[in-house]
Backbone as CSV, one residue per row, in Angstrom:
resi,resn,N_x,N_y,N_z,CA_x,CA_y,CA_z,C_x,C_y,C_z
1,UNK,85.603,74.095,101.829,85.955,75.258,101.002,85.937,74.848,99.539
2,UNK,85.188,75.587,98.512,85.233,75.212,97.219,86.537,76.320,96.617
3,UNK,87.105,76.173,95.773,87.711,77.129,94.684,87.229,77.731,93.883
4,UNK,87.308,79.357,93.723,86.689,80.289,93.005,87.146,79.950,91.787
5,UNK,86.637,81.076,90.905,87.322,80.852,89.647,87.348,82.725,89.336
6,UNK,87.679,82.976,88.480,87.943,84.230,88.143,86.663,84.495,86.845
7,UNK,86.115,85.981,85.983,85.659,86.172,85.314,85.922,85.366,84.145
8,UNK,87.055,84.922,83.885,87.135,83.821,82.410,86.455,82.308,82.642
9,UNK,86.509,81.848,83.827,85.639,80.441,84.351,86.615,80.329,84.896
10,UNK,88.041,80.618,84.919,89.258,80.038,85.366,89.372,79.364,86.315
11,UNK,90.277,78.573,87.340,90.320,78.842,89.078,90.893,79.250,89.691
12,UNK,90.837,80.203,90.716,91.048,81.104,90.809,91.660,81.384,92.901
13,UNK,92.262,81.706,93.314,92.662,81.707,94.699,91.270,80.803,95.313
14,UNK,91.477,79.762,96.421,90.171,79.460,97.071,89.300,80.284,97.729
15,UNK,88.565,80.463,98.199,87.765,81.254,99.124,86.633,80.849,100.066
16,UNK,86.294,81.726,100.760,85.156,80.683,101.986,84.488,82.239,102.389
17,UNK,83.445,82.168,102.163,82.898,83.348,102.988,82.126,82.360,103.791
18,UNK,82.008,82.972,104.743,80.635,82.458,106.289,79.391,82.787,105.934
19,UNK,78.213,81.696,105.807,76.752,81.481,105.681,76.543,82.929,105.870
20,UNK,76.892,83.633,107.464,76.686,84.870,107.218,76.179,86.098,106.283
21,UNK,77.472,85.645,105.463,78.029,86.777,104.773,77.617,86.582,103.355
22,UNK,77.195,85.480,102.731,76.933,85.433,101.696,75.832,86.363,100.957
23,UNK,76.137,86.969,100.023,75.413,87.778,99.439,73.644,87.145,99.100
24,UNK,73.017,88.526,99.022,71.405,88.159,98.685,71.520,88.163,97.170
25,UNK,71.235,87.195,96.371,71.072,87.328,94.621,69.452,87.643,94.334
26,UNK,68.541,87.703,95.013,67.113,87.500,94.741,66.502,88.746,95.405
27,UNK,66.954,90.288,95.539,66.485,91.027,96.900,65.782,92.268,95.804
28,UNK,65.576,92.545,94.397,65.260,93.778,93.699,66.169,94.743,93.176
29,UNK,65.981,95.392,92.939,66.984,96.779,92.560,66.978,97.253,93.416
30,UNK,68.611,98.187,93.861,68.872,98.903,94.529,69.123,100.353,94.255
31,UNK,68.321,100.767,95.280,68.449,102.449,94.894,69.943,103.190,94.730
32,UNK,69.887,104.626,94.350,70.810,105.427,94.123,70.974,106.063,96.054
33,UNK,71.865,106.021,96.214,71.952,106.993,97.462,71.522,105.976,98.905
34,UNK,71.794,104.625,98.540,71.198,103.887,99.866,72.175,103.878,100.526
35,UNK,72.172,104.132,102.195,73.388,104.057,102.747,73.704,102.544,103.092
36,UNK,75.269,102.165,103.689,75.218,100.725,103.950,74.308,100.255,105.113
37,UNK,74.257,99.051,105.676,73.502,98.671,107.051,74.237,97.633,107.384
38,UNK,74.675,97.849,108.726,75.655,96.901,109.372,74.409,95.525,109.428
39,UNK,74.608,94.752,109.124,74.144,93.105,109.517,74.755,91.798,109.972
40,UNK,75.535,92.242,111.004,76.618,91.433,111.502,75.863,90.855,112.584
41,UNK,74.236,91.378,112.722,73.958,90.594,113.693,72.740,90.095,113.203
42,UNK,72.611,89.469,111.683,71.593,88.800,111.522,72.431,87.230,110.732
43,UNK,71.610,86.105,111.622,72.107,85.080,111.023,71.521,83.657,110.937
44,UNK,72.171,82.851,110.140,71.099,81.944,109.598,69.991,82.034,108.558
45,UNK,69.004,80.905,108.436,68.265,81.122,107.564,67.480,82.833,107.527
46,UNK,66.815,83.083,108.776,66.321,84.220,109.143,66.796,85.075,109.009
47,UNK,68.151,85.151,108.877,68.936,86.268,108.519,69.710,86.945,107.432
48,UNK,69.167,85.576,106.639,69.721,85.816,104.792,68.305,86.758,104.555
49,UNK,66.442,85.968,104.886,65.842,86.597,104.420,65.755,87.858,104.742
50,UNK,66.087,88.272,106.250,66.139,89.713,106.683,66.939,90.945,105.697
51,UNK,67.633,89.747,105.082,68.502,90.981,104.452,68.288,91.310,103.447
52,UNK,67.533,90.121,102.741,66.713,90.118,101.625,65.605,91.369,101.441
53,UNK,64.710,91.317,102.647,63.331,91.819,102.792,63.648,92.936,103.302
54,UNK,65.250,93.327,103.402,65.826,95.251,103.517,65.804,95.721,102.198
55,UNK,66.476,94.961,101.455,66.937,95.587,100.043,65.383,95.323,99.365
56,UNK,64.415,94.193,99.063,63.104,94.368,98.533,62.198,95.533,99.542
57,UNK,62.791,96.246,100.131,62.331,97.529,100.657,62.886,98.914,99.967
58,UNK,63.970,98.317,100.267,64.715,99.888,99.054,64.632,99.775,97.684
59,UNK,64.145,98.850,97.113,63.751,98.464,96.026,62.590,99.434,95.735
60,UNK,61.205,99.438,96.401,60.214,100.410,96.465,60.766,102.330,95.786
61,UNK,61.769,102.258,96.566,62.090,103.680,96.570,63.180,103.563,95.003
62,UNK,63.967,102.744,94.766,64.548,102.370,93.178,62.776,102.736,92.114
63,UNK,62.112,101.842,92.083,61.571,102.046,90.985,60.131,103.534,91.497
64,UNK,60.435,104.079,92.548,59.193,104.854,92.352,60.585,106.029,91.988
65,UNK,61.917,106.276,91.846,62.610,107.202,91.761,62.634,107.184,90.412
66,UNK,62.599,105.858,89.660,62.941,105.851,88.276,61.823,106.318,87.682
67,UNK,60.333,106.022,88.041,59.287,106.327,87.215,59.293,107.916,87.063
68,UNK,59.662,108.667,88.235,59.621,109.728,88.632,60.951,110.302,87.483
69,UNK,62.095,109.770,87.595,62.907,110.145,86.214,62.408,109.876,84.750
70,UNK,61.884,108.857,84.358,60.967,108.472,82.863,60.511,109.309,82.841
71,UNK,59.777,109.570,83.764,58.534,110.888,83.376,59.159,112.494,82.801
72,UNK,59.932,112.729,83.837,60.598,114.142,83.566,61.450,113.915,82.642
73,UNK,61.862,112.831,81.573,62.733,112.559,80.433,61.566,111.919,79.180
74,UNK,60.842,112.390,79.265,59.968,112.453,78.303,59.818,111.123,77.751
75,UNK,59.521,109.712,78.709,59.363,108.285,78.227,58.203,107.963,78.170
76,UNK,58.091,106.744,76.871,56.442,106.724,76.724,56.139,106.341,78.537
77,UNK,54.439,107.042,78.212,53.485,106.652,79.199,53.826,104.846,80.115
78,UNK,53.797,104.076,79.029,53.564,102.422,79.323,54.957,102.457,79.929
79,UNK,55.944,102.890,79.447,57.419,102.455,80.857,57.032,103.049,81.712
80,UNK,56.494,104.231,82.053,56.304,104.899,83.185,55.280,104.002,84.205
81,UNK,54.480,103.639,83.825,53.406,102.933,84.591,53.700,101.532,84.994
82,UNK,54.334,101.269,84.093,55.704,100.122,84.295,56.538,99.981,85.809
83,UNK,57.544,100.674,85.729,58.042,101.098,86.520,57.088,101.939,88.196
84,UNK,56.006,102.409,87.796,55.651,102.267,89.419,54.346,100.618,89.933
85,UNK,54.412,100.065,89.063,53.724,98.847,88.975,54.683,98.109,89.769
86,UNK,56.044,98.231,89.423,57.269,97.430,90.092,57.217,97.921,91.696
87,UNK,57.382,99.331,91.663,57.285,100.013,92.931,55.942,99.106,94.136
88,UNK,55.013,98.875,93.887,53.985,98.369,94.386,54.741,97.223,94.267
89,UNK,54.892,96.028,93.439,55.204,95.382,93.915,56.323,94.725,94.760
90,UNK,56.905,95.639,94.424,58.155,95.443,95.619,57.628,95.528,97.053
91,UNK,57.278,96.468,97.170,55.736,96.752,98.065,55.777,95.234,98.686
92,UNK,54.872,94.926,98.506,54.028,93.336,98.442,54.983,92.076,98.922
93,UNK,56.727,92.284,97.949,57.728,91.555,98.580,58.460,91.629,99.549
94,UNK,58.746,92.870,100.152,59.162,93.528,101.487,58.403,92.563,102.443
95,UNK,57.111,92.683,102.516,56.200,92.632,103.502,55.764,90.937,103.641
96,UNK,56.478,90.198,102.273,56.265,88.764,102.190,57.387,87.856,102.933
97,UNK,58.183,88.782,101.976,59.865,88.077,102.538,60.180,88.590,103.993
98,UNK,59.672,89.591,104.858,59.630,90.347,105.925,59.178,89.565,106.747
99,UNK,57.920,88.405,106.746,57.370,87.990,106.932,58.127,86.469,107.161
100,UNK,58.845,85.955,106.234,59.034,85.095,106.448,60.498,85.210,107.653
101,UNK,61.071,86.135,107.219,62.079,86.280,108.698,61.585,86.726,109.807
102,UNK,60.629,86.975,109.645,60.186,87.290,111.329,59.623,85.906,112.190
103,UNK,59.112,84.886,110.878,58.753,84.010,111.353,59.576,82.808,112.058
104,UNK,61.422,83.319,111.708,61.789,82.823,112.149,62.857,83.858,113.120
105,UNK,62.303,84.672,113.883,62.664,85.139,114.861,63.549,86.622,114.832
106,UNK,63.708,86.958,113.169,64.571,87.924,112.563,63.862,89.226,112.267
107,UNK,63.772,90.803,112.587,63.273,91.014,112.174,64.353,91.837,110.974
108,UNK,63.743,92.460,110.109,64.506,92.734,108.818,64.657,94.687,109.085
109,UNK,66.328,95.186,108.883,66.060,96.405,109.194,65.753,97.239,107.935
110,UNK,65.563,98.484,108.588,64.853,99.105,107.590,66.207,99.938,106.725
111,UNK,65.643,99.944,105.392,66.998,100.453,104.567,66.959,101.905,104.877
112,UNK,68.347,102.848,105.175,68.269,103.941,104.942,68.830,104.873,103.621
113,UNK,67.977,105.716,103.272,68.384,106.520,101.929,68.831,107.828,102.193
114,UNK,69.715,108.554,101.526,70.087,110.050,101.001,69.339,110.227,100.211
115,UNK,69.197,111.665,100.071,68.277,111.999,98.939,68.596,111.715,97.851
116,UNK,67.921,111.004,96.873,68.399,110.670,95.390,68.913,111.894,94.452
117,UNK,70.086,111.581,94.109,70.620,112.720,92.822,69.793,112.601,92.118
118,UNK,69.648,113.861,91.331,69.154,114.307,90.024,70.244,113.860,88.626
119,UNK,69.339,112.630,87.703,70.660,112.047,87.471,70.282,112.524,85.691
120,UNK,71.254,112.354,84.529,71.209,112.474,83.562,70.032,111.197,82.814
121,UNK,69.945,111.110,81.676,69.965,110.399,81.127,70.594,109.454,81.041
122,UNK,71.917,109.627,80.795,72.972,108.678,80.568,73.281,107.601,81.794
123,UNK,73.506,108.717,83.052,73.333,107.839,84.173,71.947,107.342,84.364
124,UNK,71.240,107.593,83.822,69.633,106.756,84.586,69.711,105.671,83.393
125,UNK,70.205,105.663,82.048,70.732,104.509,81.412,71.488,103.455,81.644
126,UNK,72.424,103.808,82.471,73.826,103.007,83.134,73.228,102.407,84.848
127,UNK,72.760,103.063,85.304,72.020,102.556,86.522,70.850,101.464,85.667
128,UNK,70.422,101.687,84.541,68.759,100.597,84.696,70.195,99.354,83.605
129,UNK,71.302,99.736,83.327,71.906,98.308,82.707,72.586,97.550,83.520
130,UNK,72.737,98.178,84.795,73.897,97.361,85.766,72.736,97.137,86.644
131,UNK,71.867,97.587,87.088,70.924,97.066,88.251,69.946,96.353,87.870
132,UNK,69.909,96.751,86.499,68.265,95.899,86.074,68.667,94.419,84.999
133,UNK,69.635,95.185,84.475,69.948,94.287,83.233,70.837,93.290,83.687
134,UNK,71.697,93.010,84.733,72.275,92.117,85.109,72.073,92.036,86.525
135,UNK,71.765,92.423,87.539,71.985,92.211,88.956,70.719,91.772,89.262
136,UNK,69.674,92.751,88.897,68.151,92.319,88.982,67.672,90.658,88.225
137,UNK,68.364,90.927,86.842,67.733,89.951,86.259,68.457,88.527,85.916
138,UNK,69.207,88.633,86.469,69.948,87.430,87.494,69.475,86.922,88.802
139,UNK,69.153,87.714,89.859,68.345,87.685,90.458,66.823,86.804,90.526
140,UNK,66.137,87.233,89.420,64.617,86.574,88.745,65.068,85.494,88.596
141,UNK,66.292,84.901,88.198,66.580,83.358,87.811,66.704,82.504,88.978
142,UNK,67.321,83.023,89.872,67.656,82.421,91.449,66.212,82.181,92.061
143,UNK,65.358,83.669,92.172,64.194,83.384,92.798,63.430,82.664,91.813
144,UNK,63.261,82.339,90.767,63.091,80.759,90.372,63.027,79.649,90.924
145,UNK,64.261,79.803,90.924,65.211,78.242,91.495,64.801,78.208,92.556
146,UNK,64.988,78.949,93.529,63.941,79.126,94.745,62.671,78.118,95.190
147,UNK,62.096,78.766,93.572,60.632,78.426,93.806,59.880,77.567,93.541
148,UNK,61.045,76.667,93.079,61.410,75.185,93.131,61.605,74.198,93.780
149,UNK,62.578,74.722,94.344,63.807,73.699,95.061,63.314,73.969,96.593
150,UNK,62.942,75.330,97.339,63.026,75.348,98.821,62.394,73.897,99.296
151,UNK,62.530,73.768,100.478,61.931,72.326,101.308,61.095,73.313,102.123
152,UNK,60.761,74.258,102.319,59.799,75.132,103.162,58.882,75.557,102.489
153,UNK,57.533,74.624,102.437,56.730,75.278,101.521,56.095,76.754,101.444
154,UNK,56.136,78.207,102.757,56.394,79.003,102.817,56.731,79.669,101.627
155,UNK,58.721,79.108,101.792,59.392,79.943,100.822,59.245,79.873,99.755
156,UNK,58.558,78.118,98.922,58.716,78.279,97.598,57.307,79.715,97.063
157,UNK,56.414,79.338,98.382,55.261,79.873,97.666,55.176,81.214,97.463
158,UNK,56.247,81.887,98.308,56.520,83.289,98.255,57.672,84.018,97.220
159,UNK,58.709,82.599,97.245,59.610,82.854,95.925,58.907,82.816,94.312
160,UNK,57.855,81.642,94.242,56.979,82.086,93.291,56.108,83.588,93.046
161,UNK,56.047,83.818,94.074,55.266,85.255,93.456,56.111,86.292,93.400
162,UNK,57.472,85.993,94.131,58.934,87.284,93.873,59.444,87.217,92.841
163,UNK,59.879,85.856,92.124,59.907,85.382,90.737,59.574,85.390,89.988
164,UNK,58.389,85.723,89.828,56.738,85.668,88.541,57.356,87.605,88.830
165,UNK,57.122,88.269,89.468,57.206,89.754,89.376,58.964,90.284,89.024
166,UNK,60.190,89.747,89.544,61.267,90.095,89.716,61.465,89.651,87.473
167,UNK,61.158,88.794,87.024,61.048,88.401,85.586,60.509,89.518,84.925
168,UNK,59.128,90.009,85.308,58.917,91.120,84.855,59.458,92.584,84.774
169,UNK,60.145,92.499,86.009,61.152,94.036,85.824,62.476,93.926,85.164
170,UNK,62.747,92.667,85.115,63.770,92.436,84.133,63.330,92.533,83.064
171,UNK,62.329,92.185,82.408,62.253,91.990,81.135,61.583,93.836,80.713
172,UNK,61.080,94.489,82.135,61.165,96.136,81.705,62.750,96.638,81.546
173,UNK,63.484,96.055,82.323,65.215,96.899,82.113,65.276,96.562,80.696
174,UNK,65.476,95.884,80.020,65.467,95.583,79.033,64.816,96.269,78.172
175,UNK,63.391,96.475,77.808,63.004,97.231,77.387,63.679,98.815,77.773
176,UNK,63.934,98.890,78.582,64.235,100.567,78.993,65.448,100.898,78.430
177,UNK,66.383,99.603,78.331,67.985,99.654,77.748,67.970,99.981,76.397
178,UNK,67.053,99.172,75.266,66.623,99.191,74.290,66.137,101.055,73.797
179,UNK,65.123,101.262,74.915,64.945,102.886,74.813,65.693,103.718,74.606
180,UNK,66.554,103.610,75.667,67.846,104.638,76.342,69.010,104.808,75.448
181,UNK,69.013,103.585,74.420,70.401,103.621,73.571,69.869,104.342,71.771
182,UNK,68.539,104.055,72.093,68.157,104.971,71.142,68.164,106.654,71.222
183,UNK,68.537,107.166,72.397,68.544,108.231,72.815,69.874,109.028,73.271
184,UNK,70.964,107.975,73.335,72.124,108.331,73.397,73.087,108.132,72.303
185,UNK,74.085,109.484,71.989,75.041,109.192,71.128,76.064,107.785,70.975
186,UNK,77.093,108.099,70.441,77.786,106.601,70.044,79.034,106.188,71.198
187,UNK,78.918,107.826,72.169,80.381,107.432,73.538,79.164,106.970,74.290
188,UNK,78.425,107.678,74.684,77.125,107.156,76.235,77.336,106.047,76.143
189,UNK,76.614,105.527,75.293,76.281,103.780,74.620,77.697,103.078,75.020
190,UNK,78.653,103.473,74.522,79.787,102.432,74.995,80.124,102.755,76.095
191,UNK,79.737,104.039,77.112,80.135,103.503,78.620,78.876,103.118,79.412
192,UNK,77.609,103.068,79.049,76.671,102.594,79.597,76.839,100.998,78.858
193,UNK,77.622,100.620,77.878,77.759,98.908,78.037,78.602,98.599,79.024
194,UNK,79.822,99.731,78.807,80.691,99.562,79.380,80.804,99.017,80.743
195,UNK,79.666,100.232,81.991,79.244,100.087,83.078,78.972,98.671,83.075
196,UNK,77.720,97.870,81.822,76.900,96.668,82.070,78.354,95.439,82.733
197,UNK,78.882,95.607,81.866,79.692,94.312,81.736,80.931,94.796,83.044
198,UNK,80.913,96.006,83.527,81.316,96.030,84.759,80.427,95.498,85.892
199,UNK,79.059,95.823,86.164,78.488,95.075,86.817,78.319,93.336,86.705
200,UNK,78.172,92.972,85.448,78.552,91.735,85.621,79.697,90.800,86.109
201,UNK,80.787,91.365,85.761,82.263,90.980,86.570,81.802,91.210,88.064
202,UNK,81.733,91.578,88.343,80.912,91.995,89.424,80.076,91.119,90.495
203,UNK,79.051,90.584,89.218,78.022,89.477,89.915,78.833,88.370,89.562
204,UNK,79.506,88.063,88.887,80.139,86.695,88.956,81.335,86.462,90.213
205,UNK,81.942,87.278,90.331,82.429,86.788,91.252,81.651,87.054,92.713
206,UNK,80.487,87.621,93.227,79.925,87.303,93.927,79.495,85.513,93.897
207,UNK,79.509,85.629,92.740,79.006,84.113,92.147,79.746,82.869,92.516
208,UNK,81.035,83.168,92.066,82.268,82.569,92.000,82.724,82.203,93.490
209,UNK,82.135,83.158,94.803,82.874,82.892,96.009,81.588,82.384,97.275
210,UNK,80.269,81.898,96.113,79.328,81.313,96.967,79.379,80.158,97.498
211,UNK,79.297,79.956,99.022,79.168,79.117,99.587,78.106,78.152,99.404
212,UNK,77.695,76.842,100.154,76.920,75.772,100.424,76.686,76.683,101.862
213,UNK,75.215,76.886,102.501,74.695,77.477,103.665,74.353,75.981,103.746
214,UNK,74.443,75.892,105.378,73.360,74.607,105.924,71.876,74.534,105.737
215,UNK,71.506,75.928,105.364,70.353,76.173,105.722,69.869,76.329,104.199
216,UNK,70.735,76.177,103.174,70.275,76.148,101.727,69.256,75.608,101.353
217,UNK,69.007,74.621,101.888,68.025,73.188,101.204,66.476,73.827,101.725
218,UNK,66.671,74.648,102.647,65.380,75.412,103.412,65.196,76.568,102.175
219,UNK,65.944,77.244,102.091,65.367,78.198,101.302,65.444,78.245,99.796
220,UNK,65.868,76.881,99.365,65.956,76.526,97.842,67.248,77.118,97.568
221,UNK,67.910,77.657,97.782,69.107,78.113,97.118,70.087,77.227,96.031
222,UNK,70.409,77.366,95.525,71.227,76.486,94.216,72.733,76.116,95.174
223,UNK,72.952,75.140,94.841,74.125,74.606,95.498,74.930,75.465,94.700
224,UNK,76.640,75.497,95.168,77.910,76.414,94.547,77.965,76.167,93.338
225,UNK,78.238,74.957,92.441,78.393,74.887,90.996,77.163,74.818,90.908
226,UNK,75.908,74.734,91.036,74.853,74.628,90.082,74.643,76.013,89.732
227,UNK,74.767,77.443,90.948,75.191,78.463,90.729,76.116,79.388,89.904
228,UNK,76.924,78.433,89.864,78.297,78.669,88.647,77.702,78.929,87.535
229,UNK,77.252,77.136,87.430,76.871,77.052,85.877,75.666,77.713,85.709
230,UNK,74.552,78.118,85.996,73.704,79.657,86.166,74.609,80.978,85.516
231,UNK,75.314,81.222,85.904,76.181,82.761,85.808,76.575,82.380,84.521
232,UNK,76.972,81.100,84.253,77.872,80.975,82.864,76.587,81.015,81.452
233,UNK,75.609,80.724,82.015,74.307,80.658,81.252,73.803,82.274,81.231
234,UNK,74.076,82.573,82.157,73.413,84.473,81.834,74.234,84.682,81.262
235,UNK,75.759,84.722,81.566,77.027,85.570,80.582,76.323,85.524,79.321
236,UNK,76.104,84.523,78.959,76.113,83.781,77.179,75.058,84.734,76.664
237,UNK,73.946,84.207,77.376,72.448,84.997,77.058,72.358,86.761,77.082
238,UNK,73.515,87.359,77.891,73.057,88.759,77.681,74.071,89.483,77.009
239,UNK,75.213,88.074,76.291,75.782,88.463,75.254,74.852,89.049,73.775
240,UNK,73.806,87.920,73.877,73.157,88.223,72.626,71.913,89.293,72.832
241,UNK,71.992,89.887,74.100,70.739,90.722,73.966,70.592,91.966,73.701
């Protein structure tokens, strides 16, 4: 069992989640309206990627919903084409990372959706700063590390091409955040930061209560503090962005 720490770096009650249970950091954006999916019966290596290669499925339906909002909010052409470029490729990662859990005996379920709300501006601002701007593009850093570190040459070669694309939709949230605050008054803006830095508390202590999997060294995953110190390196960096 390692010791958490709290949002300040602090330390914080211990904790232990089960290989199980440990969260996916590398899986895309998640849509508006996805329902949950029990996965209590996927496990092991095969069963982190299964869960992975659900959410880089609902990912598809995230950015073909957003292009579909840009458009009807009057955003240049190039985010729009942007954003279903992502859609395709999410595409491509479903069916990679899908691939690699099946190969080990898992198959990956399929995400289910509600129909997506019809959302404001403001909320389609606050959704692309908490999903894109920190969850997603935190994410791109892991599947990095990934695509590095796995001992399955498989995974690195597939985390390289989830990584090379997951960088790029980060670096569109970003651009889109940049857009969106030009378009909102002076309250939006402070609860669409507001939201950001709620989602980040958020990912850190997902961060904060990650385990060592046995099966880490297979799929490259960052050991618990090398993970830490990761999160403490995004905090800093999307202070200044």
């Amino acid at each position: 069992m390692r010791v958490a720490a709290d949002a300040s770096g602090e330390p914080a009650t211990p904790v232990a989640l089960e290989p199980d249970h440990l969260p996916t950091l590398c899986d895309g954006r998640h849509p508006a309206g996805i329902v949950p999916t029990d996965f209590s019966h996927l496990h092991g290596a095969g069963g982190y990627l299964a869960r992975m290669a659900h959410f880089e499925a609902a990912s598809i339906t995230a950015f073909a919903q957003l292009s579909s909002e840009l458009e009807d909010l009057g955003a240049p052409l190039e985010l729009v084409e942007q954003a279903r470029r992502a859609a395709r490729e999410e595409t491509v990662h479903a069916h990679a990372v899908g691939a690699l859990a099946r190969a080990r005996g898992t198959v990956p379920p399929d995400p289910r959706l509600k129909p997506p709300p019809l959302r404001t501006l403001e909320e389609v601002a606050a959704d692309n700063a908490a999903e894109g701007c920190v969850r997603e593009a935190f994410g791109a850093l892991v599947g990095l590390y990934q695509s590095v570190h796995a001992a399955d040459p498989e995974v690195r070669s597939t985390m390289r091409m989830v990584a090379r694309d997951e960088i790029a939709h980060a670096a569109l949230s970003f651009q889109l955040h940049h857009y969106f605050v030009t378009r909102l008054d002076a309250s939006a803006r402070a609860r669409v930061e507001q939201g950001r830095d709620q989602a980040l508390a958020a990912l850190l202590h997902q961060v904060f209560t990650f385990e060592d999997a046995p099966w880490r060294d297979e799929l490259g995953l960052p050991a618990a503090d090398a993970l830490f110190e990761m999160a403490r390196e995004f905090k800093l960096e999307l202070a200044r962005a």
